[in-house]
C-alpha positions as CSV (number, residue, x, y, z in Angstrom):
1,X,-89.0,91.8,210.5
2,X,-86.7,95.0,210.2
3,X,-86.9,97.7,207.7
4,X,-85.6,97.4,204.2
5,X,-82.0,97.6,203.5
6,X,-82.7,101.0,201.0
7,X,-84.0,102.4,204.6
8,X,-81.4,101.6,207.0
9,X,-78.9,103.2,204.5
10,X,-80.8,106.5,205.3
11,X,-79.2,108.9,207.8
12,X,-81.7,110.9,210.1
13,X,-82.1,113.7,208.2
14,X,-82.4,111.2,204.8
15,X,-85.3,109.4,206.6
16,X,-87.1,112.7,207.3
17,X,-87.1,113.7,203.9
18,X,-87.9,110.7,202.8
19,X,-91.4,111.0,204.7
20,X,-91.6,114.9,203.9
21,X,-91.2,113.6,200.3
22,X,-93.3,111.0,200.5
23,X,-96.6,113.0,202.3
24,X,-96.0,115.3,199.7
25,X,-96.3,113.3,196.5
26,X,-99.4,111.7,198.5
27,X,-101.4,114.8,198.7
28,X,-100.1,115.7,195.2
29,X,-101.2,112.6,193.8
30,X,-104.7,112.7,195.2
31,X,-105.1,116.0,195.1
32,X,-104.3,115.7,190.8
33,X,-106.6,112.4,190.7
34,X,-109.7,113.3,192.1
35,X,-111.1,115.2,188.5
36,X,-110.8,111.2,187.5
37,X,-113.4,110.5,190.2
38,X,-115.7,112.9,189.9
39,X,-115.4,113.1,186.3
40,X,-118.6,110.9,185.5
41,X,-120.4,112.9,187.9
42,X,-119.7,116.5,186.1
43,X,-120.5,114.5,182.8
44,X,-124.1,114.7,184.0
45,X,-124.4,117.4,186.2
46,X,-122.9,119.4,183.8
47,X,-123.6,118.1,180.4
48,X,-120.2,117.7,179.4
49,X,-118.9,116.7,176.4
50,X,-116.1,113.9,175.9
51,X,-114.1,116.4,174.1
52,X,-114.2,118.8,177.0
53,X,-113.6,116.4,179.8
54,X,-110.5,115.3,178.3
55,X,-109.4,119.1,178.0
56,X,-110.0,119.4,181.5
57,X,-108.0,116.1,182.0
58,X,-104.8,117.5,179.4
59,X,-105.1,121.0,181.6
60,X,-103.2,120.1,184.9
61,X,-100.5,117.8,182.5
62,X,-99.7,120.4,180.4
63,X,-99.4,123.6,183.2
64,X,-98.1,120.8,184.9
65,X,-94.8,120.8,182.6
66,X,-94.4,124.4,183.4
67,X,-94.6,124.3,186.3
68,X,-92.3,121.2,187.0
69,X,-89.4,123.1,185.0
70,X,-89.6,126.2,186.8
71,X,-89.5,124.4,189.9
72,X,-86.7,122.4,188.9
73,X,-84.5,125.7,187.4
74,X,-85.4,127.2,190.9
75,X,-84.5,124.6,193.3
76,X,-81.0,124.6,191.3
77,X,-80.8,128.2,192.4
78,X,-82.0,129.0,195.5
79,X,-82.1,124.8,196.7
80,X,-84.8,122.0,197.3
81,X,-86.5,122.9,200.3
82,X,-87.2,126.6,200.0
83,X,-89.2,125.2,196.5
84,X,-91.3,122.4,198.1
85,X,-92.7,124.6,201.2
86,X,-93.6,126.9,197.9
87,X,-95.2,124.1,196.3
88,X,-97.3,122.0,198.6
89,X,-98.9,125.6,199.6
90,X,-99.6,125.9,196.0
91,X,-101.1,122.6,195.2
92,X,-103.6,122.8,198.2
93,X,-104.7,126.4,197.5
94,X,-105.2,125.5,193.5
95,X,-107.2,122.5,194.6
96,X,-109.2,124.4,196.8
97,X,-110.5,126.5,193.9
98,X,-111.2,123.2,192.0
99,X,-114.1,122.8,194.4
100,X,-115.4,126.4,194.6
101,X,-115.7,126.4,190.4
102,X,-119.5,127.3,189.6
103,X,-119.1,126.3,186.0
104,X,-116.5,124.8,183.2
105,X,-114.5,128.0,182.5
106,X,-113.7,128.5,186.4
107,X,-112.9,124.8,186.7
108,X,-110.2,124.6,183.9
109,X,-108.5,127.9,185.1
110,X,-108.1,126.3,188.6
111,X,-106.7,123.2,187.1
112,X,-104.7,124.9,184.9
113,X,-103.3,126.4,187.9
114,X,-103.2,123.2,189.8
115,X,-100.8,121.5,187.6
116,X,-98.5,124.3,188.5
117,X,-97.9,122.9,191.8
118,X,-98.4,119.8,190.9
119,X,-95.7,119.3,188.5
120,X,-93.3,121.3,191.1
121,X,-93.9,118.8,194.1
122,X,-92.8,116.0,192.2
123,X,-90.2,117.3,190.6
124,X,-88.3,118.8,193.5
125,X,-89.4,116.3,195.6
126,X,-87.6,113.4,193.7
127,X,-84.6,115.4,193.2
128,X,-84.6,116.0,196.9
129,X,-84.3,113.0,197.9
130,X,-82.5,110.9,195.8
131,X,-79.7,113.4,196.9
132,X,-79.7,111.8,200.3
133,X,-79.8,108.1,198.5
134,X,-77.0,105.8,198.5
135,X,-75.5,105.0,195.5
136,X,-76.5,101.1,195.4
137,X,-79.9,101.4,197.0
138,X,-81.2,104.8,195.1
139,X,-83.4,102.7,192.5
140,X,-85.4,101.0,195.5
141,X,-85.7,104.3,197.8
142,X,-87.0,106.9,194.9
143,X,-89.3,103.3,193.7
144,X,-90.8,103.1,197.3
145,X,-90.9,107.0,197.5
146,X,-93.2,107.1,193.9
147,X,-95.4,104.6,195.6
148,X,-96.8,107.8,197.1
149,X,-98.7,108.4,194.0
150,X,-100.9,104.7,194.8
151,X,-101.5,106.0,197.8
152,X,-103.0,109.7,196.6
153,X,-104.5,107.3,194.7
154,X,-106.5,105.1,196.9
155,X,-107.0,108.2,199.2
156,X,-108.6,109.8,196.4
157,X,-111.1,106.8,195.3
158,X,-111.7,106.4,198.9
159,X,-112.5,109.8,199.0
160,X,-114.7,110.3,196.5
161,X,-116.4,107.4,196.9
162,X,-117.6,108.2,200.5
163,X,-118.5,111.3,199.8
164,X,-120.9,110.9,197.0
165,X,-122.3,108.2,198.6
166,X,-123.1,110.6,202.0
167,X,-123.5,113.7,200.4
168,X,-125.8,115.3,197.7
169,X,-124.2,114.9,194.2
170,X,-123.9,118.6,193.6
171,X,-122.2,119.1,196.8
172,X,-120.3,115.6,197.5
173,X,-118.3,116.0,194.6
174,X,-117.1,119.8,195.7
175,X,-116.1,118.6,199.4
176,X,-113.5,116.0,197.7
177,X,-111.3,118.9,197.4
178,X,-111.1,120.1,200.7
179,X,-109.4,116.9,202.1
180,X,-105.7,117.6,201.1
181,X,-105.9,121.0,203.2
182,X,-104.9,119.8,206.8
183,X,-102.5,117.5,205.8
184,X,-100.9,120.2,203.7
185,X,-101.1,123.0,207.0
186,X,-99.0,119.9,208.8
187,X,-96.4,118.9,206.1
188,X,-95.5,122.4,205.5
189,X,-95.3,123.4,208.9
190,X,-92.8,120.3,209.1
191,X,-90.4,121.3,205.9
192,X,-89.9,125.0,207.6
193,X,-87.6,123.1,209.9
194,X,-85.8,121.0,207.3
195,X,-82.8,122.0,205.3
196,X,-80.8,121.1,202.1
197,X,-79.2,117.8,201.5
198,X,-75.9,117.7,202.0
199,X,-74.7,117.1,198.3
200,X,-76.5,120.3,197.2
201,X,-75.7,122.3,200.1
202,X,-72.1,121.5,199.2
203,X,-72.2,122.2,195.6
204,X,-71.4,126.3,194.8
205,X,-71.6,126.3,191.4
206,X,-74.9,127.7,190.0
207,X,-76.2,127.0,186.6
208,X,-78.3,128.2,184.3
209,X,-81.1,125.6,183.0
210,X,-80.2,126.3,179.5
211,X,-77.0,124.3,180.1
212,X,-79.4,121.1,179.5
213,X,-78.6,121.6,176.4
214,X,-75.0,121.9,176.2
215,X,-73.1,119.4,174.2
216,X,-72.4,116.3,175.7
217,X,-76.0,116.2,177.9
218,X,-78.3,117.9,175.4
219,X,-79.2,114.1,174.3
220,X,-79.4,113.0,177.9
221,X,-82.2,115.5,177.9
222,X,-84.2,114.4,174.8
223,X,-84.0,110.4,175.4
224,X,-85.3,111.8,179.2
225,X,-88.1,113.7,177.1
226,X,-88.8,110.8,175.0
227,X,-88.9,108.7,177.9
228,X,-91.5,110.2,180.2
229,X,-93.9,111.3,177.3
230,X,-94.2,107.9,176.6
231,X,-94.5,106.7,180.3
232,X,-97.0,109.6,181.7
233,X,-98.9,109.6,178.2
234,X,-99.9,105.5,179.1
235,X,-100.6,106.2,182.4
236,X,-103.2,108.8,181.8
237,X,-105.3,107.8,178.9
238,X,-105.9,104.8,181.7
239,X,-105.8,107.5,184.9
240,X,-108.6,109.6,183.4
241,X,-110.5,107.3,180.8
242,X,-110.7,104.0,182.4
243,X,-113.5,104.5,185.5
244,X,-115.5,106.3,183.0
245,X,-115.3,103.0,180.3
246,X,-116.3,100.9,183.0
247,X,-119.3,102.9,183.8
248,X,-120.6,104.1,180.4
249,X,-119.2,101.1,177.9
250,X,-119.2,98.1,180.1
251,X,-122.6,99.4,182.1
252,X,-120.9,98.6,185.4
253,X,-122.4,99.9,188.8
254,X,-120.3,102.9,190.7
255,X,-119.7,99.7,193.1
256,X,-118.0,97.8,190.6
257,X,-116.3,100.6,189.5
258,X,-114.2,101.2,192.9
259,X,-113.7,97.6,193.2
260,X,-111.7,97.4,189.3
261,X,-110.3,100.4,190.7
262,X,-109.1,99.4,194.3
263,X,-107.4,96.3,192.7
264,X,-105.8,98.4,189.6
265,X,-104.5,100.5,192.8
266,X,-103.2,97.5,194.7
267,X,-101.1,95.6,191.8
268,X,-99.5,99.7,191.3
269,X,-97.9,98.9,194.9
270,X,-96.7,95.6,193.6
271,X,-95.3,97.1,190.5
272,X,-93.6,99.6,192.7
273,X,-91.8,97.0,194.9
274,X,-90.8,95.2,191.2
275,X,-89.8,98.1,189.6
276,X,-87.6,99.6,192.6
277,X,-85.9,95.9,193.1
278,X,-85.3,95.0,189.4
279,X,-83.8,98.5,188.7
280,X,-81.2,97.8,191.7
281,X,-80.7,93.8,190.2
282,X,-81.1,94.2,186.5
283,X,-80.5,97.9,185.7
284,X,-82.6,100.9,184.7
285,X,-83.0,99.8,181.0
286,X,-84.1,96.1,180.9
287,X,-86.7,97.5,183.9
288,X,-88.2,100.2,181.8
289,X,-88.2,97.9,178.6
290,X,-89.6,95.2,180.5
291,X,-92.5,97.1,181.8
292,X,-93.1,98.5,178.8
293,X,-94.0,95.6,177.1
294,X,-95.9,94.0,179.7
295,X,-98.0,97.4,179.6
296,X,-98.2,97.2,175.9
297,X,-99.3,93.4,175.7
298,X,-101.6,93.7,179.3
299,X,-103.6,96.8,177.7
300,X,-104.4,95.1,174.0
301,X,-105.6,92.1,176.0
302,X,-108.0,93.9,177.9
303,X,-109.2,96.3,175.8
304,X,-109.1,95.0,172.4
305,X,-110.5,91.4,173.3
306,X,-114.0,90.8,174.0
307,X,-113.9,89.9,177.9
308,X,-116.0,88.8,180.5
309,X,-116.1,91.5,183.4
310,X,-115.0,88.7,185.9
311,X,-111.7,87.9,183.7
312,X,-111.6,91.7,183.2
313,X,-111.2,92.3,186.8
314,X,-108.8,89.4,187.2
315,X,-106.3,90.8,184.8
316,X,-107.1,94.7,186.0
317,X,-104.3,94.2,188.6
318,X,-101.4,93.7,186.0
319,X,-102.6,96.9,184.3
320,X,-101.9,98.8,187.7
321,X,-98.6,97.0,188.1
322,X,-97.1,98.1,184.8
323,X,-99.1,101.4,184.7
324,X,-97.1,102.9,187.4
325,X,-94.3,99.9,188.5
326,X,-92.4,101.8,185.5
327,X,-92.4,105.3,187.5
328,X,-90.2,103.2,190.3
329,X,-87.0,103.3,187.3
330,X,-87.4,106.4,185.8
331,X,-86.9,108.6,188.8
332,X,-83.4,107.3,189.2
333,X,-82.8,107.5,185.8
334,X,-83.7,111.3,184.8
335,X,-81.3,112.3,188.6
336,X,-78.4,110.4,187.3
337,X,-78.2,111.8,183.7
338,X,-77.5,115.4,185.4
339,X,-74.7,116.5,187.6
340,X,-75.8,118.3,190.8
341,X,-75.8,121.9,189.7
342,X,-78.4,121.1,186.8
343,X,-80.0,118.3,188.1
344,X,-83.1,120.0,189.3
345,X,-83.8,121.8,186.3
346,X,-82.7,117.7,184.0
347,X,-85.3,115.9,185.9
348,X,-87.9,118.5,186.2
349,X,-87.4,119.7,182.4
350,X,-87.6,115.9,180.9
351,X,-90.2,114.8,183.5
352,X,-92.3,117.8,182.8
353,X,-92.2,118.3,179.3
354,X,-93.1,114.6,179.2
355,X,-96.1,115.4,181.4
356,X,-96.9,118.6,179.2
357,X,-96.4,116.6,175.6
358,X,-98.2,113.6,177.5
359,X,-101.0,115.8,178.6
360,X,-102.3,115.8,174.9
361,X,-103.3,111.7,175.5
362,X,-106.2,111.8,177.4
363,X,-107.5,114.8,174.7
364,X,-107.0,112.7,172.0
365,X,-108.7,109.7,173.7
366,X,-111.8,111.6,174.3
367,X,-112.2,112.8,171.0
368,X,-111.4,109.4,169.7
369,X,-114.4,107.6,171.9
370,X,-116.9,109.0,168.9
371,X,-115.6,106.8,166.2
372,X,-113.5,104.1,168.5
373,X,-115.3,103.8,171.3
374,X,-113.4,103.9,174.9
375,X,-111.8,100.6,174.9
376,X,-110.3,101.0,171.6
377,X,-109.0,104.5,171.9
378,X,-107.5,104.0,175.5
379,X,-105.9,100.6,174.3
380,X,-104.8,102.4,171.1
381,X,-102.8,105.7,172.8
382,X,-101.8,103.7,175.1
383,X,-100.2,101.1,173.0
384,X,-98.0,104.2,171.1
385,X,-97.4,105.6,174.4
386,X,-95.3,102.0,175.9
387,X,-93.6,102.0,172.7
388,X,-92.0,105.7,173.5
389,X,-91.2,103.8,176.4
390,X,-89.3,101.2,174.9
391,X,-87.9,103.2,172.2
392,X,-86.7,105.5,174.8
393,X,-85.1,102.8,177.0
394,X,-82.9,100.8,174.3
395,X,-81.5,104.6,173.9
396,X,-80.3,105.3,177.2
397,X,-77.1,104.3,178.6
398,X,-77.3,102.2,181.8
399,X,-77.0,104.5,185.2
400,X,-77.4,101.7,187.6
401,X,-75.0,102.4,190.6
402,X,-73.5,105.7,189.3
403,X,-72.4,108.2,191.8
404,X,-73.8,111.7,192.4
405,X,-71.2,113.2,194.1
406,X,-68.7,112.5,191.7
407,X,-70.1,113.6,188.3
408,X,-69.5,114.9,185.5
409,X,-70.5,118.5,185.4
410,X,-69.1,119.6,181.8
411,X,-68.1,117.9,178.6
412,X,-66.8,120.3,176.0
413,X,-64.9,118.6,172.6
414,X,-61.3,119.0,171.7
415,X,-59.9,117.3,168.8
416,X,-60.3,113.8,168.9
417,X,-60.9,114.0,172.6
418,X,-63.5,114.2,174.8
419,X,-62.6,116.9,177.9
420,X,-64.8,116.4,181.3
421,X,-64.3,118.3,183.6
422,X,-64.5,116.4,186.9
423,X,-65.6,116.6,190.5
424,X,-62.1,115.3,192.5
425,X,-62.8,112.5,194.8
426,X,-61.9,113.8,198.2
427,X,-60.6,111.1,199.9
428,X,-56.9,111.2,199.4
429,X,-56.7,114.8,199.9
430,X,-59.0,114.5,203.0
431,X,-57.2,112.2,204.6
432,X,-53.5,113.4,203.7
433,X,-53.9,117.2,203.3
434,X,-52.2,117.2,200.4
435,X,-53.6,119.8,197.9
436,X,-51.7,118.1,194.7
437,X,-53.2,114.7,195.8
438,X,-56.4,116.1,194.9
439,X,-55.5,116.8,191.5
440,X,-54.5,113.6,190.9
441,X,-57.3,111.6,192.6
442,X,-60.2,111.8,189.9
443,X,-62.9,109.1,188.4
444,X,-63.4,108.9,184.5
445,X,-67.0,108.6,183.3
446,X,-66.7,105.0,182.6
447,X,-65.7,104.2,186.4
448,X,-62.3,104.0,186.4
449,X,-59.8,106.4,187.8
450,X,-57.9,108.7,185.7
451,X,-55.2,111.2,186.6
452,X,-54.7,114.9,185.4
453,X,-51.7,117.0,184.7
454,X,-52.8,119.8,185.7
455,X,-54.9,122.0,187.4
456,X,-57.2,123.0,185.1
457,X,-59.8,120.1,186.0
458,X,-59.4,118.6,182.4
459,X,-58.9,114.7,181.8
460,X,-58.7,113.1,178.6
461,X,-60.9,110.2,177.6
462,X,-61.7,109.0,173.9
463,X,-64.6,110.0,172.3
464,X,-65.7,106.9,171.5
465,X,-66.2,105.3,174.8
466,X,-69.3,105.6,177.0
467,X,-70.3,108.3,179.7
């Protein structure tokens, strides 16, 4: 069997950032997770309170935000690669200090400064690569490449759950966050020798991240907002609160436990292969609705119904599946809302600010767990959260297939017009030298080519139709 067609699309230097990328968000993702894991353990050890886990929980999500947009603003300045050698370092050191914490205060500092370079890797990372996509495979490469965060994942359950059962309690749970270091020592050693992709390193404009905001993308930035508060705030109530449900409310054995989470871990790879093909096939918005749903309906059925743990653990892999299968559409989406020159500082500002806004879910379900109890108050955030989701998909305008290389890069209003100013196709001038050819070779917004008088870069197109 050969490799996937999103794969052999990939040039040499695409493929190498695709594993670069990948690695990355790996580490990241287990490096982020494995506070989920030990979590019951520092509930006794340490005598926490719900309330306080789930600040330590919301820490990393909301420095996380922070550091996501920074990285993103950066990357836009001074490029993609010089940002991720930055941020793998960062993520390994801050996790690092996550193990040396002798008590609460130390912990949440160093997570607070983990979710620095956690939000960074990602956000870079996606922008990075989907810049070496091809325009009609992009929703299945940056789907495969967010499958990353199963594997961090699984690493970090596997993990955890060998070294607690191996090491003292007080000290198993501290060596967890020692593993990410030598993988971390190869991959940056590897991204010293790797350089820009080719669509940024051919772009000269540089913008500021404010322009976000200008008319004409501002609202691609809110619906982006909207959309990945709702989609990170889901997946983490279930991230951080769900082991610890299964061990405290339902009374299951830390075996169990790793079993309902190994097979929540293994229908997330499925829902990653669905959600990168259907975002191809069917477009980014019917994917995210459609996950959205299926995560809304899946988590009231197994939360809000009294179920046996046998039929609990049956349905557990549909809750991994639309958890994170919705991640595979919404990396496409937030690159393709942005031209080049702002689209590190889009994706990591919506992404981010998601994360941060999102980070405020697992809070809310630990001081819920008093009065709800955990099934009700995971099911109940998470519910609100999928319906972000949904609200935020029926918003967006469909991005399937759109190029990144020829964008549009301003919108200003005039009259009853709409002005964009336009990236020229280079093909006609390419091939015939001819400078005026290239003023008169342009694509509209809404696909179709469109013509200019003059050299100003300016084309007409009627307010009312689509971008």
């Amino acid at each position: 069997m050969g490799s996937p067609e999103w794969y052999r699309s990939l040039d040499a230097q695409g493929r190498t950032a695709f594993w670069s990328s990948y690695a990355g968000l790996s580490v990241d993702a287990m490096s982020v997770q494995l506070y989920a894991f030990v979590l019951p353990i520092l509930l006794g050890v340490w005598g926490l309170s719900t309330t306080g886990a789930g600040l330590l929980a919301s820490s990393a999500l909301l420095t996380g935000a922070i550091g996501g947009w920074l990285a993103g603003s950066l990357s836009d300045r001074f490029g993609r690669i010089r940002v991720l050698r930055l941020s793998i370092v960062w993520v390994v050191v801050a996790t690092m200090l996550c193990g040396l914490a002798r008590n609460y205060n130390e912990l949440l500092l160093a997570r607070l400064l983990q979710g620095i370079g956690f939000g960074a890797e990602w956000a870079v990372g996606v922008v990075f690569m989907s810049e070496f996509s091809r325009d009609a495979t992009r929703g299945r490469t940056l789907g495969t490449l967010q499958s990353a965060w199963a594997s961090g994942w699984g690493l970090a359950a596997a993990t955890t759950a060998v070294a607690v059962a191996t090491l003292p309690v007080d000290i198993g749970w501290r060596v967890v966050f020692f593993v990410g270091v030598a993988p971390a020592i190869i991959l940056f050693r590897r991204r010293l020798a790797m350089s820009d992709s080719p669509a940024f390193a051919a772009t000269t404009e540089r913008r500021s991240w404010h322009g976000i905001f200008a008319q004409g993308i501002r609202l691609n930035t809110f619906k982006g907002c909207l959309l990945a508060t709702g989609m990170h705030g889901g997946y983490w109530a279930i991230a951080t609160w769900w082991p610890t449900m299964l061990l405290l409310e339902r009374g299951l054995p830390a075996s169990e436990v790793w079993l309902h989470t190994a097979v929540m871990i293994l229908g997330s790879f499925a829902g990653y292969a669905m959600g990168a093909w259907a975002s191809d096939r069917i477009g980014r918005r019917a994917t995210l609705a459609g996950f959205a749903l299926g995560g809304m309906a899946t988590v009231i059925i197994l939360t809000q119904l009294p179920l046996p743990t046998a039929f609990l653990l049956a349905l557990t892999p549909l809750l991994g599946l639309f958890a994170l299968g919705v991640y595979s559409a919404v990396g496409p989406v937030l690159t393709e809302l942005y031209p080049t020159a702002l689209r590190g500082s889009g994706l990591g500002f919506c992404y981010n600010v998601g994360r941060g806004l999102a980070g405020a879910t697992p809070l809310a379900v630990g001081g819920a767990i008093a009065s709800l109890g955990f099934s009700r108050a995971i099911g109940l955030y998470v519910a609100i959260s999928y319906g972000m989701v949904f609200i935020a998909a029926w918003a967006l305008r469909e991005t399937r297939g759109i190029s990144l290389t020829t964008e549009v890069s301003e919108r200003v209003k005039w009259g009853s017009y709409s002005l964009a100013r336009l990236t020229p196709c280079p093909s006609r001038s390419q091939v015939h030298g001819s400078s005026s050819a290239a003023c008169q070779d342009f694509t509209a917004p809404n696909g179709r080519p469109c013509s200019r008088g003059s050299t100003d870069g300016l084309s007409p197109i009627p307010v009312g139709e689509p971008p």
